[in-house]
C-alpha positions, 0 to 999 in steps of 0.5 A, a space after each residue: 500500500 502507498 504512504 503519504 505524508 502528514 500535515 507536518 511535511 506539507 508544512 515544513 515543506 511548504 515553508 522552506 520553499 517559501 524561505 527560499 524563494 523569499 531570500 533567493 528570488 527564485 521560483 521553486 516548484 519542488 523541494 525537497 525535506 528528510 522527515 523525522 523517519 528518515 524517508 525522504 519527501 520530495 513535495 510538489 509546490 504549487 499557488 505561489 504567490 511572490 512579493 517582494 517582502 513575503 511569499 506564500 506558497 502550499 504543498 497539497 496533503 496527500 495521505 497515501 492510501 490512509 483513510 484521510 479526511 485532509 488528503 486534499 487539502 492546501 497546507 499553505 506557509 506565508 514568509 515574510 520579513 520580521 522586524 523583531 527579533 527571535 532566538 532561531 530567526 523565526 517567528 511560527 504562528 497560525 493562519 486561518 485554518 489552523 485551530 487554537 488550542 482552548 483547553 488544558 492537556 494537550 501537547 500544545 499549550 493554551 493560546 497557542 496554534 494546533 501545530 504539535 512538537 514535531 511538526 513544529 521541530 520540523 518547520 524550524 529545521 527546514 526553514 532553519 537550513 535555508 537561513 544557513 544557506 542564505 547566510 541570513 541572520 534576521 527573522 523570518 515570520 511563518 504562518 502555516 494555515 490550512 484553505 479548507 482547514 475551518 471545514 475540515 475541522 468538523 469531520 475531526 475530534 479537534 472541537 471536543 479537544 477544544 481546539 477551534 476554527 482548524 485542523 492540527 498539524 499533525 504527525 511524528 514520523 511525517 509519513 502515514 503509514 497505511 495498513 487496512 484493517 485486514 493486514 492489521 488483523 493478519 499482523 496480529 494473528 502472526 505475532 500471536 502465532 510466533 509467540 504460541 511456537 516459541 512456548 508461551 503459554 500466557 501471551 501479553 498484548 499491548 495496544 502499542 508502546 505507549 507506556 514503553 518506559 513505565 513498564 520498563 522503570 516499573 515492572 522491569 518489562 518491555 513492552 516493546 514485547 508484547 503483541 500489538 493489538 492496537 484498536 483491535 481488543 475484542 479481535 485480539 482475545 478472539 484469537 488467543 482463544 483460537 490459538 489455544 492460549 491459556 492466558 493473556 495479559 493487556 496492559 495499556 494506557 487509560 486513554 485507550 483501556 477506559 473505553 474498555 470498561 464500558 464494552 467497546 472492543 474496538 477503540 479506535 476514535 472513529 467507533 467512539 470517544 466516551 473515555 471522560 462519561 466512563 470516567 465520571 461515571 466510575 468517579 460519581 459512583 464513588 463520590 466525586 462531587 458535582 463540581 468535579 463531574 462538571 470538571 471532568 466532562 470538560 476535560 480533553 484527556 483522561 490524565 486530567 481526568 485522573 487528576 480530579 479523582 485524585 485532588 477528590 480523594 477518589 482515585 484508587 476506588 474509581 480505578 478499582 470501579 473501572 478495572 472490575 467493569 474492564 474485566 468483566 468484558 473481557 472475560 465475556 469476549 473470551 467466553 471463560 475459555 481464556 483466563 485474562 488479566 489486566 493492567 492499566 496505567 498514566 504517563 503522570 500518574 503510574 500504575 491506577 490499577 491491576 486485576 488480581 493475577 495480573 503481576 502473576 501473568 507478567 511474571 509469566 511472560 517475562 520469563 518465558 521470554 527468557 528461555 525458563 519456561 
């Protein structure tokens, strides 16, 4: 299948062929940008608009074979000479189809455009080398707006995150990996199967590596281990029944496992987002106060979430409250034919909570992995 890339390529490369041709005076309809996954991107530029003290010019997104809904659309960066001054030479802000972020807990700080950490590493390295190349040590100032960002906002999740009048700019490789579901699920049963060939008998499944270091620090575990199920939990445990497994063990972040606790077994954002009402929900039922309902069902993510169970002094039971429910779903997808234990986990916050045999399984794993079992 055919990659693309991000909104974050199309920006950075937007934005060094305007630098360039703003510095140099001449015409670039192609340049080209190494993306933080080290394949190169080779973009096509296209409504170049030249003036003397600013040009703007766009990179047309292009998701590959990905399901995408902003393939298509104009990712534009204006240059312009800056009369103040910055500590790298630019001066990046957003346009008129980028979103503004509102709400707390994001990767992007309040106030601030919806263009994330890498991307905007990416725009400045860009930008930065044709600086270099110029030999130009004033300030440039780089807006990166969207055409039909404003519209395309609403076919996202970018408005309940509380990030208005846009789309992010997004990615953290700068690619888009495409994979149909059917390949994932294929993946999936192969890692499964590798591991029921080399004597695993308890087999454990992480949605991906989010929480790598914790597990590490923690429970002296790699995660990077264990088998990907990604969205697919429900198709997961389906498997390991299959496969003759007589355990398994997932452990993941709350943001994803949360979703569980109210019997979704796919959780990709497109079959629903009810991770702060599943979390009020085990909070109110162990006191948390109209106050903090309110608070959380305004919340963008579930560690601020977390953060109220906390400061009400509620914490452990409503994760207790939540990991019973989990549990109780994923024993009835495996129809009492594979025992399944769980952990759940924070980046801020550290382990929230673990079912019984949880270390137990754990243990299991770890030392399969190492030849004594």
């Amino acid at each position: 299948m055919r990659y693309g890339f991000t909104t974050g390529s199309c920006a950075a490369a937007a934005a060094k062929a305007a630098t360039f041709m703003l510095l140099t005076g001449m015409e670039k309809n192609k340049i080209e940008i190494e993306t933080p996954k080290g394949i190169l991107f080779p973009a096509e530029i296209v409504d170049i608009c030249r003036e003397e003290k600013r040009v703007r010019c766009a990179v047309i997104k292009d998701g590959g074979d990905d399901p995408d809904v902003t393939t298509g659309a104009h990712v534009v960066a204006e240059v312009s000479y800056w009369e103040e001054t910055a500590e790298d030479g630019i001066f990046l802000c957003g346009g008129k189809g980028v979103g503004m972020v509102t709400k707390p807990g994001l990767s992007v700080a309040v106030g601030k455009p919806a263009i994330n950490p890498v991307p905007e590493q990416m725009i400045r390295k860009e930008v930065g080398e044709v600086l270099n190349l110029c030999d130009y040590s004033g300030t440039l100032r780089v807006e990166i707006s969207v055409t039909e960002g404003e519209e395309l906002a609403q076919k996202t999740f970018n408005p309940r995150l509380g990030i208005t009048g846009g789309i992010s700019i997004l990615g953290t490789t700068g690619i888009v990996e495409p994979m149909s579901e059917k390949a994932l699920l294929d993946t999936i049963y192969v890692e499964l199967k590798q591991k029921k060939a080399l004597g695993y008998d308890i087999v454990a499944v992480s949605p991906g590596n989010y929480g790598l270091d914790f597990m590490k620090e923690t429970f002296d575990y790699d995660l990077d281990k264990s088998v990907k199920c990604s969205n697919f939990i429900g198709d997961t445990i389906d498997m390991a029944v299959k496969l003759g497994f007589s355990g398994m063990l997932l452990t993941g972040h709350i943001g994803k496992l949360i979703k569980v606790s109210g019997g979704m077994m796919n959780t990709h954002s497109k079959e629903g987002d009810c991770r702060m009402e599943l979390m009020c929900a085990w909070g109110i039922k162990n006191g948390l106060s109209l106050a903090g309902a309110k608070a959380m069902l305004k919340s963008v993510t579930t560690e601020e979430g977390v953060r109220i169970l906390q400061e009400e002094g509620i914490l452990s039971p409503a994760m207790e409250e939540m990991m019973e429910n989990i549990l109780f779903y994923l024993r009835r997808r495996s129809t009492d034919q594979l025992a399944v234990e769980c952990m759940v986990y924070a980046t801020e916050y550290g382990l929230l909570a673990k079912s019984p045999s949880a270390e137990e399984f754990l243990n299991r794993c770890r030392e399969c992995g190492e030849g004594r079992l």
